[in-house]
C-alpha positions as CSV (number, residue, x, y, z in Angstrom):
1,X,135.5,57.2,75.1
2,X,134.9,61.1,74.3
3,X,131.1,60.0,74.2
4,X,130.7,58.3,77.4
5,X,132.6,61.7,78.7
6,X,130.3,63.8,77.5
7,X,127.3,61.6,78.5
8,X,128.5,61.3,82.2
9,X,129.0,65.0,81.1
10,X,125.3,65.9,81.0
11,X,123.9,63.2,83.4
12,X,126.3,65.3,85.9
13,X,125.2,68.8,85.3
14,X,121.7,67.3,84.9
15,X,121.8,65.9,88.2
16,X,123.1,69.1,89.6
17,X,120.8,71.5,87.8
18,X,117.7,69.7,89.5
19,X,119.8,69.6,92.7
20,X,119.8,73.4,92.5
21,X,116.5,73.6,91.4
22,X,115.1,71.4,94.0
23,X,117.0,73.2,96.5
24,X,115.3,76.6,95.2
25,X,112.1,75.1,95.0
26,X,112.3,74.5,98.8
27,X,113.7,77.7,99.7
28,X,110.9,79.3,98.0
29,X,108.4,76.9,99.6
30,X,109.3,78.1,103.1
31,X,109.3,82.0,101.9
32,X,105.6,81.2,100.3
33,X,104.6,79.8,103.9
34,X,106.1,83.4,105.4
35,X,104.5,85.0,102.9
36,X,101.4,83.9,103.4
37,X,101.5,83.8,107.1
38,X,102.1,87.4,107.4
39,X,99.8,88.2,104.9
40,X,97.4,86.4,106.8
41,X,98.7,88.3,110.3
42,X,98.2,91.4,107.9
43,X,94.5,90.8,107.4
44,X,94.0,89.9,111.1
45,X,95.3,92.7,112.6
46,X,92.8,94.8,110.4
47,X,90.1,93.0,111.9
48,X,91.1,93.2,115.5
49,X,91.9,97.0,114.6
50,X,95.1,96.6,116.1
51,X,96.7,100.1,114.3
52,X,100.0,99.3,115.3
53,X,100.1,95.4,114.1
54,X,98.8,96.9,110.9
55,X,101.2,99.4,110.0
56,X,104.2,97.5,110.9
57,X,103.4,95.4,108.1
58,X,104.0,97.8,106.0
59,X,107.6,99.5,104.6
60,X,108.2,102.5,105.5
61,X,108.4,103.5,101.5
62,X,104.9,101.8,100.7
63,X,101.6,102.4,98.6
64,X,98.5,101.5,99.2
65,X,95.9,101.5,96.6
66,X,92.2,101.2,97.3
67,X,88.7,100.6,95.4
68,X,88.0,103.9,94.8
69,X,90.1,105.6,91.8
70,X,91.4,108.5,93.9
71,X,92.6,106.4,97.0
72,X,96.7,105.8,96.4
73,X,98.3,107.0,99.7
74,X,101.6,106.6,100.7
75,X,102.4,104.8,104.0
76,X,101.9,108.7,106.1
77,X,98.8,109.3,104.0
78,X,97.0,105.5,104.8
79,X,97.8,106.0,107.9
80,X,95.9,109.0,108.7
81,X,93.6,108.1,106.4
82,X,93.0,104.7,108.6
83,X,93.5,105.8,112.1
84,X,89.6,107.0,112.5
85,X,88.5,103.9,111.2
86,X,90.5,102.0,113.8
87,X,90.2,104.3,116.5
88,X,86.1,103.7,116.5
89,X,86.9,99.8,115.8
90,X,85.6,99.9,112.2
91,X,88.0,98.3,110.4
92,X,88.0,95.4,107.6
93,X,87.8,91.8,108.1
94,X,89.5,90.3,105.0
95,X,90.1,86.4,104.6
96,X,91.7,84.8,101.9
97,X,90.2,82.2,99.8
98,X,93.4,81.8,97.3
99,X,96.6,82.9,97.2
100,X,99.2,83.1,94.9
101,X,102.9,84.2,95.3
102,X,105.6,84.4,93.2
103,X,109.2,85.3,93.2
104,X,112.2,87.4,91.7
105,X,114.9,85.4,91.1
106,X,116.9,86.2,93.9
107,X,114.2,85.8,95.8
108,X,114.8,89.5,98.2
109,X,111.1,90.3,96.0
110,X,107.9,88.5,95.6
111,X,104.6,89.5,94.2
112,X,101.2,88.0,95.3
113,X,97.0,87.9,93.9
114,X,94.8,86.7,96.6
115,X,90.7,86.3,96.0
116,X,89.6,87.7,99.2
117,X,86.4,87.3,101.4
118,X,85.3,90.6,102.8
119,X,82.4,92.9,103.4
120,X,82.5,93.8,99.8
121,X,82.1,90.3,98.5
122,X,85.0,89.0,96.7
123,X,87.7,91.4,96.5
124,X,91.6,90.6,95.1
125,X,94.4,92.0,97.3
126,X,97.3,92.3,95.3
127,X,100.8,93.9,96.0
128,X,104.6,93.9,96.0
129,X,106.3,92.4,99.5
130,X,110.3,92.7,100.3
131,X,112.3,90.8,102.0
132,X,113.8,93.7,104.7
133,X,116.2,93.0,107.6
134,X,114.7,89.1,107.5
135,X,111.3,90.5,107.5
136,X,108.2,90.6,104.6
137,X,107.4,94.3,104.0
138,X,104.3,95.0,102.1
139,X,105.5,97.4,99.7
140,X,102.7,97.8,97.8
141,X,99.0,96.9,98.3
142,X,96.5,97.3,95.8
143,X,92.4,96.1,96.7
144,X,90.1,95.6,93.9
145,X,86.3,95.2,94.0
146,X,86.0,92.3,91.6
147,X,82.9,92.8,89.3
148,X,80.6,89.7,87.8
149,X,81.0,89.9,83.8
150,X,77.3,89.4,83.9
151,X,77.1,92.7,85.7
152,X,79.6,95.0,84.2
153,X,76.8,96.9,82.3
154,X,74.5,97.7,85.7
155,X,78.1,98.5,87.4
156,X,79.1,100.7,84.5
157,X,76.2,102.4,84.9
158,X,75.8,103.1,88.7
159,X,79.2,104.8,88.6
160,X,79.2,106.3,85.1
161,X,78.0,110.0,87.1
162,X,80.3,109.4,89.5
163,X,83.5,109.4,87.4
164,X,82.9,111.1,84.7
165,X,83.7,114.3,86.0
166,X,86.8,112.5,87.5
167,X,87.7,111.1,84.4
168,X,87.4,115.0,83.1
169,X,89.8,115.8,85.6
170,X,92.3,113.5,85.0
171,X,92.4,114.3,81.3
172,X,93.7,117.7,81.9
């Protein structure tokens, strides 16, 4: 009798562990789809060079972190950065290709890698969002040129002047 207990035990909390799990799968399902739709309302309003769409995707406490080694600007700093570019209309037109999101384990934080089609060629987007006053916040945004191993030498090269007297810099 204590055996079939302890098997209707298990079967129970088995049952209710994919229950939860199921449940959390879903709920991070329909976050993925937010996710990913304001990410992709993100990228748009870069292209229409809407400044105002733009920002408000961001958090007010957010980094943005370009391509080129010295570009990490705080939400201000990006913005005043950007605002020529979108005053004259020449902005970015990103699209994503893939997308990939995942999730703390409350769920209130999510991290994402996206391959991204853009006037660079492929570039990855990758960042921090949060989950503030029901709204995704980009937190952090980091753009990388993605580089060919079959061209890393050439690459290597091209920009070797360039940041050496960076890397100098930075070293001190």
């Amino acid at each position: 009798m204590k055996k079939l207990i302890a098997v209707h035990t298990f079967i129970l909390f088995l049952f209710g562990f994919s229950v939860l799990s199921a449940q959390s799968s879903k709920t991070f399902e329909k976050e993925k789809t937010e996710i990913s739709k304001m990410l992709d309302g993100f990228n748009a309003a870069a292209a229409k060079a809407d400044y105002n769409a733009y920002f408000n995707y961001f958090a007010d406490q957010s980094t943005f972190i370009g391509t080129d080694a010295t570009e990490v600007w705080n939400k201000k700093e990006f913005m005043v950065w950007a605002k020529p570019h979108f005053d004259k209309k020449k902005t970015w037109n990103f699209t994503a290709l893939k997308r990939n999101i995942y999730f703390s384990n409350d769920g209130k934080l999510a991290w994402f890698d996206e391959l991204l089609d853009t006037q660079m060629k492929i570039c990855r987007g990758s960042g921090v969002v949060e989950k503030i006053n029901g709204n995704w916040k980009v937190k952090q945004y980091v753009l990388s040129m993605t580089v060919p191993n079959d061209v890393v030498d050439k690459v290597v090269a091209e920009k070797t002047a360039l940041e050496d007297p960076l890397i100098q810099e930075l070293k001190k």
